[in-house]
C-alpha atoms as an extended CHARMM CRD file, in Angstrom:
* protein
*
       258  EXT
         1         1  UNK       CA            -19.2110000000       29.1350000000      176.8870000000  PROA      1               0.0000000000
         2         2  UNK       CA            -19.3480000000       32.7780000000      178.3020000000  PROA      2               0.0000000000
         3         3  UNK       CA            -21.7500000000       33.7690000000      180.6420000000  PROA      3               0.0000000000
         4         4  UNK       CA            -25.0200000000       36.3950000000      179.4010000000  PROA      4               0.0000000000
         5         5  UNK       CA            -24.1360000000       39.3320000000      180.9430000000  PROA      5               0.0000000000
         6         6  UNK       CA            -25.6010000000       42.5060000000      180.6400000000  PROA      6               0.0000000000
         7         7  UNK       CA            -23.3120000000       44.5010000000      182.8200000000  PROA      7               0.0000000000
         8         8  UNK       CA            -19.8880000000       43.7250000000      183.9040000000  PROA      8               0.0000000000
         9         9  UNK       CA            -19.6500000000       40.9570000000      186.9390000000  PROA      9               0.0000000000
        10        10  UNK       CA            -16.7100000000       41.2360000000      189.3870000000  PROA      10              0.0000000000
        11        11  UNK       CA            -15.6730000000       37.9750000000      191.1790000000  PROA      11              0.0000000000
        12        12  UNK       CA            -13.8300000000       38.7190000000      194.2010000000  PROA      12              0.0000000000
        13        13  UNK       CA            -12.5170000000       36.9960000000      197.1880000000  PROA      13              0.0000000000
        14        14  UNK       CA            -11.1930000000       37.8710000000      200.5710000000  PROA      14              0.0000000000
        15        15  UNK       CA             -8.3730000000       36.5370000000      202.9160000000  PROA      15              0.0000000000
        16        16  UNK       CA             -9.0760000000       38.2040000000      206.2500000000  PROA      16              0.0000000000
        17        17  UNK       CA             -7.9500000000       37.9660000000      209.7730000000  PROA      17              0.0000000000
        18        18  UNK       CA            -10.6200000000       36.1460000000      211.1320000000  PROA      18              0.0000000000
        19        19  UNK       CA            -14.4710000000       35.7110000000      210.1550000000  PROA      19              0.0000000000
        20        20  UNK       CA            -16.1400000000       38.5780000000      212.3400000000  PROA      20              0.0000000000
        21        21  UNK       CA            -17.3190000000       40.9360000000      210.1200000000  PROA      21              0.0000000000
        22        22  UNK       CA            -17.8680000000       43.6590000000      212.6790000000  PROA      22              0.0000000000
        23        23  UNK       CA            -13.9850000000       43.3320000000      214.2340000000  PROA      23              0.0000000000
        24        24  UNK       CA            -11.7930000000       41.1250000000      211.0770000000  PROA      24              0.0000000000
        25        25  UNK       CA            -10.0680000000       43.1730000000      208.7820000000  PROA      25              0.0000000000
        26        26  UNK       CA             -9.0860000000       42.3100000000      204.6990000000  PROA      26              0.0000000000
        27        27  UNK       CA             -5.8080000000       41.2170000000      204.3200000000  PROA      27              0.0000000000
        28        28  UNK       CA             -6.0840000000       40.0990000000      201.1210000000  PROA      28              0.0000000000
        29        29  UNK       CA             -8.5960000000       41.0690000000      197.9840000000  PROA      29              0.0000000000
        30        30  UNK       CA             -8.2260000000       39.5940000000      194.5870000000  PROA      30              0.0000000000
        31        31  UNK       CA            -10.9920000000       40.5730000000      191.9480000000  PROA      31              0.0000000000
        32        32  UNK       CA            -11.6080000000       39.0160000000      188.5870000000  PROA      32              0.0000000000
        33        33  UNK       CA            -13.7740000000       41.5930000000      186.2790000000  PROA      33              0.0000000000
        34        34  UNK       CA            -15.9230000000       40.3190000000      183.5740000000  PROA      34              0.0000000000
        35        35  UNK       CA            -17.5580000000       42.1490000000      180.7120000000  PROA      35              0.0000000000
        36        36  UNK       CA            -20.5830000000       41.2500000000      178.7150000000  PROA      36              0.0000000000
        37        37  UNK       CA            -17.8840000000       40.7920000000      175.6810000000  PROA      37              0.0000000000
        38        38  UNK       CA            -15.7220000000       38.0430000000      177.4870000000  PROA      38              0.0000000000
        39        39  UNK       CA            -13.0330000000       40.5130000000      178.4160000000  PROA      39              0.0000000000
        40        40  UNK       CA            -11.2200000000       39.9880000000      181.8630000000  PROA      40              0.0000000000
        41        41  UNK       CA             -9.3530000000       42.1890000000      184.0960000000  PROA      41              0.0000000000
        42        42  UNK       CA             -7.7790000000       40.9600000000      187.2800000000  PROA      42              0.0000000000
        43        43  UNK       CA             -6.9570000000       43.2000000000      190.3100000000  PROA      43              0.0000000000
        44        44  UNK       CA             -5.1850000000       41.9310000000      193.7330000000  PROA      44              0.0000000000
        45        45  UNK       CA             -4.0190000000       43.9200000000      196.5530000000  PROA      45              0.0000000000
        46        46  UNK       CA             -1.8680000000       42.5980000000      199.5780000000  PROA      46              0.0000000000
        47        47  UNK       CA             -3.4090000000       45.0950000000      202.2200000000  PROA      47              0.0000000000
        48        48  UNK       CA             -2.4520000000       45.7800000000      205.7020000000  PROA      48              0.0000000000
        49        49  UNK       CA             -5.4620000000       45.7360000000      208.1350000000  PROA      49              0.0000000000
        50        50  UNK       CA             -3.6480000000       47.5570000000      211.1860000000  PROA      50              0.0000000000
        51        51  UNK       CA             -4.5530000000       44.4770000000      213.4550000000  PROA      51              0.0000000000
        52        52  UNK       CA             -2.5230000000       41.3280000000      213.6770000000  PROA      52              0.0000000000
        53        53  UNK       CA             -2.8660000000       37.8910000000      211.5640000000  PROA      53              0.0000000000
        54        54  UNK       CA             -3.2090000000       35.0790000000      214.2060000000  PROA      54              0.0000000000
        55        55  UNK       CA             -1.3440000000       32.2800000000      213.7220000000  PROA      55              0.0000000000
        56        56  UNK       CA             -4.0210000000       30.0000000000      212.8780000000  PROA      56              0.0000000000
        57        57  UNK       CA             -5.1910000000       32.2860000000      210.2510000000  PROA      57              0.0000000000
        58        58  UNK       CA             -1.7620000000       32.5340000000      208.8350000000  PROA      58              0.0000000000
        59        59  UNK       CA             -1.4900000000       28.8050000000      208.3480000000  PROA      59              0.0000000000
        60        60  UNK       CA             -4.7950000000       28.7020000000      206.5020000000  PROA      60              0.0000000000
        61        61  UNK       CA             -4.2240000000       31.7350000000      203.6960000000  PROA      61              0.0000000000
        62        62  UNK       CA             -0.6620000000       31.7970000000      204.3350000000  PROA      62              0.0000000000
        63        63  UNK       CA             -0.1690000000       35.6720000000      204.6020000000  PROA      63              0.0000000000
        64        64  UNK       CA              1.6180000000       36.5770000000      207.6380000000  PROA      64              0.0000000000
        65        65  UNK       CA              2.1490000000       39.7030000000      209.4350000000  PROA      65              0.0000000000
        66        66  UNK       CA              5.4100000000       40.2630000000      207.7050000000  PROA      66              0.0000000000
        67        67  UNK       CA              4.5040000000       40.1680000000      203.8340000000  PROA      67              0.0000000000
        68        68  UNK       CA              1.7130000000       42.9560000000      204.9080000000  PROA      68              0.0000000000
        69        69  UNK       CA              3.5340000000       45.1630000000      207.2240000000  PROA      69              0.0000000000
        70        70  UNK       CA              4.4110000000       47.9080000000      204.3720000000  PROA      70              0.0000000000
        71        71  UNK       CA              1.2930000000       47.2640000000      202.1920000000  PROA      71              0.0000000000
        72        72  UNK       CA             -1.6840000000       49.9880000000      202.1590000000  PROA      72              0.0000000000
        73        73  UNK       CA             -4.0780000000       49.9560000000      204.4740000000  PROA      73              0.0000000000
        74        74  UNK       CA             -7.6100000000       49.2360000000      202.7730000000  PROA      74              0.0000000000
        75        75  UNK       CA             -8.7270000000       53.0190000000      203.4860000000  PROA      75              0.0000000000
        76        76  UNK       CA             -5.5550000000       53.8050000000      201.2060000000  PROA      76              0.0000000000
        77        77  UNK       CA             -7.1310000000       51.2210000000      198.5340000000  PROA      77              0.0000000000
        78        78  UNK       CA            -10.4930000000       51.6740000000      198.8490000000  PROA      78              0.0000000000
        79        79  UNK       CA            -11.7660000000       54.1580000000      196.0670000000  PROA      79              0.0000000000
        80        80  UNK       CA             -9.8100000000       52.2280000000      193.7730000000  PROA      80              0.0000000000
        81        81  UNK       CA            -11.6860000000       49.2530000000      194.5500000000  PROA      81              0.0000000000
        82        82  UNK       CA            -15.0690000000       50.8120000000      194.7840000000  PROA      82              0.0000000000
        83        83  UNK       CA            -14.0720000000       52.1890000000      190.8710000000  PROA      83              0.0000000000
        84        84  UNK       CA            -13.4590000000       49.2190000000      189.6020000000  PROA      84              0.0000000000
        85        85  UNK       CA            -16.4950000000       47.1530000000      191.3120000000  PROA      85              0.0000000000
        86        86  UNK       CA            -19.3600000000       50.1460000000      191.0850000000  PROA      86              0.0000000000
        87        87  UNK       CA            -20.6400000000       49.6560000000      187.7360000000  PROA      87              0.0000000000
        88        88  UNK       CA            -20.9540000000       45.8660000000      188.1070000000  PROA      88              0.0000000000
        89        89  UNK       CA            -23.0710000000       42.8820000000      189.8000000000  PROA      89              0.0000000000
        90        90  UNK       CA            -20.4880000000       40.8010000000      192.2570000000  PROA      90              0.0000000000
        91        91  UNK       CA            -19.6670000000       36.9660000000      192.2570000000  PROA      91              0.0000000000
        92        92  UNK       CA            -18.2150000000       34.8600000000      194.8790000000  PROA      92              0.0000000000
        93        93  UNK       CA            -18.0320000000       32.3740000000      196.7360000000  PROA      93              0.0000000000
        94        94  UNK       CA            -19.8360000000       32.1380000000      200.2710000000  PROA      94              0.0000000000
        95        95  UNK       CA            -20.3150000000       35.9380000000      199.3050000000  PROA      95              0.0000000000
        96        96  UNK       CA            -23.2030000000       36.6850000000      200.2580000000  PROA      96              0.0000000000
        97        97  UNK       CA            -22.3970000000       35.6330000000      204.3230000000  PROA      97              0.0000000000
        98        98  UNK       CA            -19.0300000000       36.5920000000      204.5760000000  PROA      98              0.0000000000
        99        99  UNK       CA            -17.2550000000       38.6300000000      201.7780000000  PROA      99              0.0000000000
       100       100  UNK       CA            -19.8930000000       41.0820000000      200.6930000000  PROA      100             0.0000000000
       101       101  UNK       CA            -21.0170000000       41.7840000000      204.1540000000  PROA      101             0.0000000000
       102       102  UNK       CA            -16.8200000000       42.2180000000      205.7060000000  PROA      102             0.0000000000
       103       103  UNK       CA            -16.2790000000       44.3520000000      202.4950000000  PROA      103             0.0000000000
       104       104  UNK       CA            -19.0540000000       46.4630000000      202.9510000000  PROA      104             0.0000000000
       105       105  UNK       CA            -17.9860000000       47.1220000000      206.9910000000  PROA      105             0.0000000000
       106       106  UNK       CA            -13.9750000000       47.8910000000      205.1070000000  PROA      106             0.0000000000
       107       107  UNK       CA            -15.7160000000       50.1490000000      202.3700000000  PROA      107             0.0000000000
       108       108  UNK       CA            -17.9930000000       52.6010000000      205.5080000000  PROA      108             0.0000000000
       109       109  UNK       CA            -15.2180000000       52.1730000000      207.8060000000  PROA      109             0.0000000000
       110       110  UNK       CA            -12.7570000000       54.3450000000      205.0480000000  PROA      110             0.0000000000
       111       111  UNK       CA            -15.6940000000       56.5550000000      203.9650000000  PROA      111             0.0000000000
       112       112  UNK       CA            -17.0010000000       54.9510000000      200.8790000000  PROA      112             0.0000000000
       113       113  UNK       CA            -20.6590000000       54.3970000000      200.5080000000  PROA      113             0.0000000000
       114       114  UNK       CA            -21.5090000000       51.1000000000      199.4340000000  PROA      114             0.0000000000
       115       115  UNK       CA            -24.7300000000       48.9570000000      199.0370000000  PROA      115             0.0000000000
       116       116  UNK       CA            -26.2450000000       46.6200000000      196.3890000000  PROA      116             0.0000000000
       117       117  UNK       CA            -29.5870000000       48.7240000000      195.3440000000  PROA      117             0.0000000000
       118       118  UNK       CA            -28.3270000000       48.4730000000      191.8460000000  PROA      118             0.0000000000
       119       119  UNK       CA            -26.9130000000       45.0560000000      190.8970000000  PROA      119             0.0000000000
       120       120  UNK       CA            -27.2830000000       41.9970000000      192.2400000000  PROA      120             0.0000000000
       121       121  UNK       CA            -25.1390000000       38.9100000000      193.7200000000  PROA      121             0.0000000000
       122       122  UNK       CA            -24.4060000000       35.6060000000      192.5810000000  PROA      122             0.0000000000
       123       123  UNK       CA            -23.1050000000       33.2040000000      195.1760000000  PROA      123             0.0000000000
       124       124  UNK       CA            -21.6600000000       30.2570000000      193.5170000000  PROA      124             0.0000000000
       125       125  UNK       CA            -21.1550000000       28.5030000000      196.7250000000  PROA      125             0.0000000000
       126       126  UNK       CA            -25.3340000000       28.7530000000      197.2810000000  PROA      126             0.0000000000
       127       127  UNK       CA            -25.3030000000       27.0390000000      193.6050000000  PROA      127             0.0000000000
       128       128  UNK       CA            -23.2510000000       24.1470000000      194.2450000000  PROA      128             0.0000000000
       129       129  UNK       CA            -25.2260000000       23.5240000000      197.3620000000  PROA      129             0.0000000000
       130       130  UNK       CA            -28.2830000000       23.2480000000      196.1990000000  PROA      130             0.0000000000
       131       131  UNK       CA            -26.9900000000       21.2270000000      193.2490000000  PROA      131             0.0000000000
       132       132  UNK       CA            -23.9760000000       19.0010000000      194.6340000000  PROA      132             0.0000000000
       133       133  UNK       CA            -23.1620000000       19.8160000000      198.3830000000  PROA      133             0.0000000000
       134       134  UNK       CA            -19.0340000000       20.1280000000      198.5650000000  PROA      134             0.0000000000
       135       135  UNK       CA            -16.5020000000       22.3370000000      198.6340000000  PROA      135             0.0000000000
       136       136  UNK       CA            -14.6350000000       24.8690000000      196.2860000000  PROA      136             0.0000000000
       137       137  UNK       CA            -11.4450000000       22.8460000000      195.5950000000  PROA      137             0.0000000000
       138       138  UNK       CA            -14.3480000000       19.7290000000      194.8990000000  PROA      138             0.0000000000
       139       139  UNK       CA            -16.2060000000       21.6720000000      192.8100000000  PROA      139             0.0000000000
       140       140  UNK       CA            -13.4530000000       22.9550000000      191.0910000000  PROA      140             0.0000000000
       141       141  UNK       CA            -12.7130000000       19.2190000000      190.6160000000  PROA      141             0.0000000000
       142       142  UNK       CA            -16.3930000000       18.2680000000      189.6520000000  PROA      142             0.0000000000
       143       143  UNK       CA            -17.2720000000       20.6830000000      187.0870000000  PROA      143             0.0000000000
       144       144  UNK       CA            -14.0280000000       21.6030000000      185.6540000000  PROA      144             0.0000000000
       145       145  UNK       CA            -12.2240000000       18.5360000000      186.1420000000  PROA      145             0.0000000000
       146       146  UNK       CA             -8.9520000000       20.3970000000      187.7340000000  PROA      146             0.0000000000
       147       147  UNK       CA             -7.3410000000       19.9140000000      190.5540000000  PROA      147             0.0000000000
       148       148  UNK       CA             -7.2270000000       23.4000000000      192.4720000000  PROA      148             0.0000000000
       149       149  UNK       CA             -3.6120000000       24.9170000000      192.9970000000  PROA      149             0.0000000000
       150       150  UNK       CA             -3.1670000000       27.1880000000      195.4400000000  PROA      150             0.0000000000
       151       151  UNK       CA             -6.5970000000       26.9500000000      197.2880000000  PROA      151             0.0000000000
       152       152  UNK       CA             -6.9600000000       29.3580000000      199.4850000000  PROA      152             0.0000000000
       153       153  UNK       CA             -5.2020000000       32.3790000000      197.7540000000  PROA      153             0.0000000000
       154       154  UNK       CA             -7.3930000000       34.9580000000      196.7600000000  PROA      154             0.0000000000
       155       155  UNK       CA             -6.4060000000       34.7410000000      192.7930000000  PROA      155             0.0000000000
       156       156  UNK       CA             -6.8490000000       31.1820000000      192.5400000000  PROA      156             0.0000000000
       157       157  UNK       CA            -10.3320000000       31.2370000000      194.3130000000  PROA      157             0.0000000000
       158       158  UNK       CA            -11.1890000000       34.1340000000      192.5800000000  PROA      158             0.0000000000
       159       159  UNK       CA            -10.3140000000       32.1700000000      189.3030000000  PROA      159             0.0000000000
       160       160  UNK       CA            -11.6990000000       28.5610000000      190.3540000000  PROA      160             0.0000000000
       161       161  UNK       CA            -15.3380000000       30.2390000000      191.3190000000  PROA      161             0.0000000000
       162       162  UNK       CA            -15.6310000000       32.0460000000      187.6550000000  PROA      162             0.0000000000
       163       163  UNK       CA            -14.3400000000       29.0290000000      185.9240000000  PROA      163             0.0000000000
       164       164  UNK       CA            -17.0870000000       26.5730000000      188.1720000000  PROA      164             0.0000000000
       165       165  UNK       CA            -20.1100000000       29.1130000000      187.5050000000  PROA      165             0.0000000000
       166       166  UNK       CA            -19.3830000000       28.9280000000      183.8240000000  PROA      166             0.0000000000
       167       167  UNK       CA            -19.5040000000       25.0420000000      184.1590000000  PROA      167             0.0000000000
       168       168  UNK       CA            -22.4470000000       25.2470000000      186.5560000000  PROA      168             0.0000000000
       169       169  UNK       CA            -24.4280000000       27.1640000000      183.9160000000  PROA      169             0.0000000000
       170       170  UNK       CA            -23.5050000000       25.1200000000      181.8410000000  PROA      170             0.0000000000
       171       171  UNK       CA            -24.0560000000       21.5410000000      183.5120000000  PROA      171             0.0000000000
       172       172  UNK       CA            -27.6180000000       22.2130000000      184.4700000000  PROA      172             0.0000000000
       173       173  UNK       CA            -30.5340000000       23.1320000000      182.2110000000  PROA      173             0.0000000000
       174       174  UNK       CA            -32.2340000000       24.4410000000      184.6960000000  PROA      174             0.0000000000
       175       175  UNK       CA            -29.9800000000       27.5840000000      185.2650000000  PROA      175             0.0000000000
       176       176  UNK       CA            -30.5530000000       30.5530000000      183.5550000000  PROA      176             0.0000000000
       177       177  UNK       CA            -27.4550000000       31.9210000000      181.4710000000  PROA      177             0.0000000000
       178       178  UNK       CA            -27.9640000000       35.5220000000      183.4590000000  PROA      178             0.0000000000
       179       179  UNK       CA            -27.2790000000       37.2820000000      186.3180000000  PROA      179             0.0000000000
       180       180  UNK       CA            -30.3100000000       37.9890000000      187.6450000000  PROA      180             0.0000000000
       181       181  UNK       CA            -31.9040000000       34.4400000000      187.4860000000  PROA      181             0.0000000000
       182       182  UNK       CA            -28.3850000000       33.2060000000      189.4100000000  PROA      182             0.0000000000
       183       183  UNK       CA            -28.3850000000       36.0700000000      191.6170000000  PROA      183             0.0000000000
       184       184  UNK       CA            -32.2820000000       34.9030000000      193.1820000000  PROA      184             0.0000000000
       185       185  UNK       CA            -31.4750000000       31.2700000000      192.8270000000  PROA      185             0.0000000000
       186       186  UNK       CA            -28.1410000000       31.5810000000      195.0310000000  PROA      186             0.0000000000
       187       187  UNK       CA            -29.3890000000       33.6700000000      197.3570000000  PROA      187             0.0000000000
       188       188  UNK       CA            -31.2210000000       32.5300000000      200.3510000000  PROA      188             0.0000000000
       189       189  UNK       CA            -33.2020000000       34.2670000000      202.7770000000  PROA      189             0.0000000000
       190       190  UNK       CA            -34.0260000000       37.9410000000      202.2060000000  PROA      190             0.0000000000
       191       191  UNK       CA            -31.8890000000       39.8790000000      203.9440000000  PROA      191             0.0000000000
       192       192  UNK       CA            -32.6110000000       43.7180000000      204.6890000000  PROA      192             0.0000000000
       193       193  UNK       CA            -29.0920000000       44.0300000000      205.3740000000  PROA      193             0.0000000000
       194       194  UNK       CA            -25.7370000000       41.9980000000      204.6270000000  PROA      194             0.0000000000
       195       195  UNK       CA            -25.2690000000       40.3760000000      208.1090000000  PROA      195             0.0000000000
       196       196  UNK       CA            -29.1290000000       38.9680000000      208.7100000000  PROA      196             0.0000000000
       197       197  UNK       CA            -30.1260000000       40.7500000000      211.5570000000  PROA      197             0.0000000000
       198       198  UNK       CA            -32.8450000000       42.6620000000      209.3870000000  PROA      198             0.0000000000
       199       199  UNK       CA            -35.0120000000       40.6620000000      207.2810000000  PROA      199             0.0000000000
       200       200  UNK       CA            -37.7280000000       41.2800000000      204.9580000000  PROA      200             0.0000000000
       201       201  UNK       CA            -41.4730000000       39.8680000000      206.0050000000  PROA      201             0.0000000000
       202       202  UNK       CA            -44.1300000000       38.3810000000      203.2810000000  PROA      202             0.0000000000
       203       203  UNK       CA            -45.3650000000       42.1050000000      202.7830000000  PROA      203             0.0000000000
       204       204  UNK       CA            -41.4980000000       43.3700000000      201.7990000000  PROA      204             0.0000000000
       205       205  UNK       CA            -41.2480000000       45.3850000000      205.0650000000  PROA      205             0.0000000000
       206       206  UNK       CA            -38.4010000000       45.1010000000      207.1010000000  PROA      206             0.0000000000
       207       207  UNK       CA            -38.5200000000       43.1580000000      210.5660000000  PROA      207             0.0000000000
       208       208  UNK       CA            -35.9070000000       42.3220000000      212.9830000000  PROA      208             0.0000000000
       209       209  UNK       CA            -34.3170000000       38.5980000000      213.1170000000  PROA      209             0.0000000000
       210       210  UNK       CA            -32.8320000000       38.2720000000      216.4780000000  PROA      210             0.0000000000
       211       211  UNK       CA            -33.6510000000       38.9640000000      219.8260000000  PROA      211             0.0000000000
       212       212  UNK       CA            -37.1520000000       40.5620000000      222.3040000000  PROA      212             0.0000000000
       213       213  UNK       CA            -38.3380000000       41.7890000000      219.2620000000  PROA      213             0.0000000000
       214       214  UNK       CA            -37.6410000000       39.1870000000      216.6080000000  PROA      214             0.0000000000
       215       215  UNK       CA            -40.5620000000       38.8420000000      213.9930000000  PROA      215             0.0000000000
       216       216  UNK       CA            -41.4340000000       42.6730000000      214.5050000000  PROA      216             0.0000000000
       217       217  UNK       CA            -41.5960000000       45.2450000000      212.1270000000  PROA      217             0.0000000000
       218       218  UNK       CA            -38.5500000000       47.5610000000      212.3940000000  PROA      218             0.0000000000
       219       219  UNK       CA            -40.7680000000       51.1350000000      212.0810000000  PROA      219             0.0000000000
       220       220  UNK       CA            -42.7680000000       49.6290000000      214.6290000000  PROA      220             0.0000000000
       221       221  UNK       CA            -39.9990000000       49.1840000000      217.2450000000  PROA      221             0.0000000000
       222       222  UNK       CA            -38.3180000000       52.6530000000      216.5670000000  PROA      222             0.0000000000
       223       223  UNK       CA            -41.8030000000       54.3400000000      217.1490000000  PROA      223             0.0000000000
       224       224  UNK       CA            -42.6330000000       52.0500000000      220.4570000000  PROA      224             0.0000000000
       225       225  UNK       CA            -39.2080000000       52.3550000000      222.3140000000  PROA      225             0.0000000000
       226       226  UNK       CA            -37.0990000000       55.0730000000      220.7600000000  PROA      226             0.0000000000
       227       227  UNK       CA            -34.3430000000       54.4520000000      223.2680000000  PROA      227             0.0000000000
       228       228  UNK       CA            -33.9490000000       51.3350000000      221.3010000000  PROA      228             0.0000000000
       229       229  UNK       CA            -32.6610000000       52.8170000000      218.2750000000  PROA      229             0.0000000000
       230       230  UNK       CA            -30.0000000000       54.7150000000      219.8690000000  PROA      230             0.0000000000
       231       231  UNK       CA            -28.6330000000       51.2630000000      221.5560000000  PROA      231             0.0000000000
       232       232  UNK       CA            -28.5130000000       49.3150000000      217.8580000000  PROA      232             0.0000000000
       233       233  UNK       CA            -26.2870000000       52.4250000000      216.8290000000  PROA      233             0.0000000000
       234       234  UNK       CA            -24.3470000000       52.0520000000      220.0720000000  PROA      234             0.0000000000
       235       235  UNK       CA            -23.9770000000       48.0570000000      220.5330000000  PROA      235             0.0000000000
       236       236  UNK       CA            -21.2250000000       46.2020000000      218.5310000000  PROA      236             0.0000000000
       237       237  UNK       CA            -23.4130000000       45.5700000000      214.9730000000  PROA      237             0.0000000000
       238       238  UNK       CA            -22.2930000000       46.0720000000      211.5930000000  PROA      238             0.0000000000
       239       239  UNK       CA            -21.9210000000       49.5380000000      210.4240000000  PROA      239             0.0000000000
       240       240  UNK       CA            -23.9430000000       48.7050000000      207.3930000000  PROA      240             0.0000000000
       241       241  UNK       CA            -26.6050000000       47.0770000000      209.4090000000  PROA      241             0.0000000000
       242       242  UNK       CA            -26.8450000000       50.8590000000      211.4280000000  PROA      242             0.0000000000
       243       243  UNK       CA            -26.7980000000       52.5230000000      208.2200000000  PROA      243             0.0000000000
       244       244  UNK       CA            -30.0300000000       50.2770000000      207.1470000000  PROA      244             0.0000000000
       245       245  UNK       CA            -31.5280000000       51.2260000000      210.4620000000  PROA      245             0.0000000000
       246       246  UNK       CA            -30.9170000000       55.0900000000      209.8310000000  PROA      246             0.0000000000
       247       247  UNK       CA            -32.3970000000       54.4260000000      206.7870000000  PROA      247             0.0000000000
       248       248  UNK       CA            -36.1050000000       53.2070000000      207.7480000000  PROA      248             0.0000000000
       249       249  UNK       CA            -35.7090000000       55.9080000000      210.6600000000  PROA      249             0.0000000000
       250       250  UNK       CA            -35.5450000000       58.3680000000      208.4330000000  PROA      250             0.0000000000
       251       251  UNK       CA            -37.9120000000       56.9850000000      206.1540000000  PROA      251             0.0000000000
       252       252  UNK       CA            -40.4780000000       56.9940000000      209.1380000000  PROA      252             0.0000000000
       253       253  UNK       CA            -40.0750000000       60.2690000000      209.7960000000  PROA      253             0.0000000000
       254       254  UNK       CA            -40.2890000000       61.5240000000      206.0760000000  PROA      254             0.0000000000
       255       255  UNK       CA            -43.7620000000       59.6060000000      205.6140000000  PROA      255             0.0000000000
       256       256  UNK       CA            -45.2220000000       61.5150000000      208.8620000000  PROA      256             0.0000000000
       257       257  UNK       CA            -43.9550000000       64.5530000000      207.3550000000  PROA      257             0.0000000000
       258       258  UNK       CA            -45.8390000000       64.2300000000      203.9130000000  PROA      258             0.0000000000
């Protein structure tokens, strides 16, 4: 079966230094684009993130300091990338907590703009979950009936998670054969931003997570203790995360203004 697309859907994976989004860096990115016709293009990029690969990290993905040291950095990549993923919803795996959030910090860290206000996510990972609770490489095994090679290279994730939505969609009746439907079923809690630390309330306003002021509407804060904005955009948060707060800041002000 293919899926019912009405845009293009790029499934992408990253192999990374670490799993801090605010400090890890990409060291690998493999992308798998679909089109609503069943076409497929694949894209993978060795990348050097100017930091190095600890050891333990290394003997999970297997990429080493070595087989990156002449690669491009991801600034050097990064318009290519945002090219080839702009026009299309994204797929992964665990994506929506770790690879759209780090690749969103890579993307304003080498000057691209980059949010999801037109497309959505699907996060296969979130599927299998709720359906089966396991792993990739089991539920590569469980819907496809393959043994994964190669787990943890980008490509062959990349590969496994496309290949275990199709079978997902098309195990259960209860899935919707489109994007959208799988977008709000494998997503969780609204987030405001990628990393959680802004959340949306019943009313759709945004309200911080963490912290003295956790619960509290966000335009409420910044008016209260203005000092408080300045220290979000100073303290060690994502960079998309301050580019949300800016946002609603600015917002604010334009909504006194009018």
């Amino acid at each position: 079966m293919n899926l019912n697309l009405t845009k293009p859907i790029c499934f992408f994976d990253l192999e990374t230094t670490g799993i801090n989004i605010t400090k890890d860096r990409i060291v690998e990115i493999a992308i798998l684009k679909v089109f609503p016709n069943g076409k497929k293009e694949n894209h993978t990029w060795l990348v050097n993130p100017e930091m190095l690969i600890p050891a333990e990290v290394t003997a999970i993905h297997g990429i080493s300091n070595e087989d990156v040291a002449d690669k491009p950095t991801f600034k050097e990549i990064a318009k290519d990338v945002h090219v080839l993923i702009k026009d299309s919803d994204l797929g992964g795996f665990n994506s929506n907590r770790f690879d759209i959030p780090l690749l969103a910090e890579e993307m304003l860290r080498a000057g691209v703009d980059f949010d999801m206000k037109n497309r959505v996510s699907v996060d296969v990972q979130t599927i299998y979950h709720k359906m089966e609770q396991r792993t990739l490489s089991a539920a590569y095994k469980f819907y496809c009936d393959k043994d994964l090679v190669g787990a943890h290279s980008a490509e062959a994730d990349t590969n496994a998670t496309y290949e275990v939505l199709k079978a997902q969609v098309e195990k259960y009746d209860t899935l919707e054969n489109n994007t959208k439907f799988l977008a709000d079923f494998s997503s969780r809690k609204k987030f405001a931003d990628f990393a959680g630390f802004l959340v949306y309330n019943k009313e759709g306003e945004e309200c911080f997570s963490f912290g003295k002021h956790k619960g509290k509407r966000v335009e409420d804060i910044l008016e209260e203790e203005p000092g408080y904005f300045g220290w979000l955009q100073n303290a060690d948060f994502p960079l998309y995360t301050k580019k949300v707060l800016t946002a609603i800041k600015l917002r604010a002000l334009n909504n006194k203004l009018n």
